[in-house]
N, C-alpha and C positions, 0 to 999 in steps of 0.2 A: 274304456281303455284309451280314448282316440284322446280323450281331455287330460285323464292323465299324463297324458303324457306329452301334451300341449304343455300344461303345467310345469314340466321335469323342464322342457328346455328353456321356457321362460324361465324360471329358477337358474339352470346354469347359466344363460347370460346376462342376467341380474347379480349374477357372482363376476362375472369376467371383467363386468364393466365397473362394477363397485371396485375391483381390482385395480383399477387402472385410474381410479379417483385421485387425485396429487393434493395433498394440504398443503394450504399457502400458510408460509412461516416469514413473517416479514418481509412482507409482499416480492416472497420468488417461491419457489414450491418444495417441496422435500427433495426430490428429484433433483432438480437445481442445486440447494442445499447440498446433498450428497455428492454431487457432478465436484459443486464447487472444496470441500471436505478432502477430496482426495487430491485436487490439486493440489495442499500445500501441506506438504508432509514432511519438508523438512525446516528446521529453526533457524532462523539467520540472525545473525544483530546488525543493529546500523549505532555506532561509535561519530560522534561528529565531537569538535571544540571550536567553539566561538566565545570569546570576552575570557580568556582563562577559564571557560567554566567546561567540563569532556559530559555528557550525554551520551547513554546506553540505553536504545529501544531494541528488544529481545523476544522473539517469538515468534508464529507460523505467520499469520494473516493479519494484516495492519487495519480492515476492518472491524474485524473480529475483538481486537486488541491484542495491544505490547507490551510488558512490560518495561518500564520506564526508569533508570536507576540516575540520577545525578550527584556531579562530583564537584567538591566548591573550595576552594583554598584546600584540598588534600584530606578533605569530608567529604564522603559516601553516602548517601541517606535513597532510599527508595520513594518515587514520587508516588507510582502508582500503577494502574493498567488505565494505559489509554488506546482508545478504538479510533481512527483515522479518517476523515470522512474525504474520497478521493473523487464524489462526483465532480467537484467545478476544477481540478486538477488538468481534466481532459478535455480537449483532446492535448496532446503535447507532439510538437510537431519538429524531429531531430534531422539535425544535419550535419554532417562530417564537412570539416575543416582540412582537416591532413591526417596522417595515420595515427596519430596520436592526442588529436583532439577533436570535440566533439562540441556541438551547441545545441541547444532544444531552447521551443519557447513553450510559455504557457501563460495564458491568461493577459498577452500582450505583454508579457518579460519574456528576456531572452538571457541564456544561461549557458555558463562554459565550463565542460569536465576535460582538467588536461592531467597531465604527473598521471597517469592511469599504470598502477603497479600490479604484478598477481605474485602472490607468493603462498602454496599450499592453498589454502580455506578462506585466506585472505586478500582483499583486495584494496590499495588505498587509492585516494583520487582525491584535486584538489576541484573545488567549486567554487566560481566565483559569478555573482551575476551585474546585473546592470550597476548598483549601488557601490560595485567593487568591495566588498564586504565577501572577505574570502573564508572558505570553510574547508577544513581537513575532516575527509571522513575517512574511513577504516570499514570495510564491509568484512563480514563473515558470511561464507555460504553464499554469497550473492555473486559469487563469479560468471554463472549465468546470464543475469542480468548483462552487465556490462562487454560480454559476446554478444548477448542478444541483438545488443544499439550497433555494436563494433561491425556484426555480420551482415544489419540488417539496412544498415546507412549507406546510401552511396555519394560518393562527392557528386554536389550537385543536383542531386536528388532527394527532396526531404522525403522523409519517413514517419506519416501519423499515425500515433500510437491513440485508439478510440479507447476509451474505459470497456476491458473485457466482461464479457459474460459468462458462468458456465453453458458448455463445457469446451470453452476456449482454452485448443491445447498449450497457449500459451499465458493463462490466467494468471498463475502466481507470479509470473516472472514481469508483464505488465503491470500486475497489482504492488508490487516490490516496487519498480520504478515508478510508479504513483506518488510512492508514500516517502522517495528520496525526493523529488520533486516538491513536493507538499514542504518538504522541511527545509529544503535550499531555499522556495520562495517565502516562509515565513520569516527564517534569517534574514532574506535580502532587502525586505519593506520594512525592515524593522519592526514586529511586530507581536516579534518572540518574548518580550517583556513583559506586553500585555495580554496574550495568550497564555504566560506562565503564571500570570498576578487570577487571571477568570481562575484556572484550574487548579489554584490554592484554594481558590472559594468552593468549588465543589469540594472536593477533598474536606475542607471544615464541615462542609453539610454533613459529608460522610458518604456523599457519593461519587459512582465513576461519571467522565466525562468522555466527550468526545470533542476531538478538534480537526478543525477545517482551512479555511483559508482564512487568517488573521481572527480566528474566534475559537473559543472554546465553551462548551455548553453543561451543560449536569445533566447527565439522562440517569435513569433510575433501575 
């Protein structure tokens, strides 16, 4: 009776702990995955124009992917879904200038968000960085974001924003200004041409890609 029932409890914590096992899914765990899943639940665009040409990246997670729509001489054509790669992004380190402007660096550039408008779901802002190569974006849904910098900046005191982790209450909203960052600084090194000429070539493979800082890859 005595072994049986040695047995019974061995059994049940051979269930609890099997329970509590986490599969790793692209080296972070279910858990994590799920943590991070719930963070971004709602769809934003990021709308930018540079050289006459307007770009629309549309969707939750910029890791994850976005769909990508560009517009050319007053043609619309779909590039693709592209996934973001915002490790060397970070850290990005923000500093408030006056009430109405704002500068971050990354990666040894330094970058200026001033014209910062809200209108309903909308948000515009003009960016300009070292290269003076200025860019008009148009946010949807990301008004958060740009409180987040506004509330969290103090003159004088910079503000480092680390690449979030789940379940960093403020993941998606980090991970958003990742991925406006990512695209200011590929505009600004000029590099957006030849990040757009790699990710025509995946696209011909037939596959999706992802892009980083000044590169873009074919992953499968």
């Amino acid at each position: 009776m005595k072994k049986n029932a040695l047995l019974l409890i061995v059994l049940v914590l051979s269930i609890g702990f099997s329970c509590q096992k986490k599969t790793k899914i692209n080296n972070t765990t279910e858990t994590e995955a799920f943590s991070r899943k719930k963070m971004f639940t709602k769809n934003f665009s990021i709308e930018y124009s540079v050289d006459n040409e307007i770009n629309v990246l549309s969707g939750m997670d910029p890791e994850e992917g976005l769909n990508w729509v560009k517009t050319i001489n007053g043609e619309e054509f779909r590039v693709g879904e592209v996934a973001l790669s915002l490790d060397d992004i970070f850290p990005i380190k923000v500093h408030r200038k006056s009430a109405d402007k704002i500068s971050f660096e990354s990666n040894g550039r330094t970058f200026t968000i001033c014209d910062i408008e809200f209108a309903d779901r909308h948000t515009s802002l003009i960016l300009t960085g070292e290269d003076n190569r200025t860019t008009h974006f148009d946010l949807e849904n990301l008004r958060r974001e740009i409180v987040y910098l506004e509330q969290n900046s103090i003159k004088g005191k910079p503000l480092i924003i680390n690449k979030p982790k789940a379940p960093d209450e403020y993941l998606a909203v980090k991970s958003n200004l990742g991925a406006l960052v990512l695209i200011a600084y590929i505009i600004d090194v000029q590099c957006d041409k030849k990040v757009y000429r790699d990710i025509m070539r995946c696209v011909g493979l037939g596959k999706k890609y992802k892009v980083g800082l000044c590169w873009a890859t074919c992953i499968d």
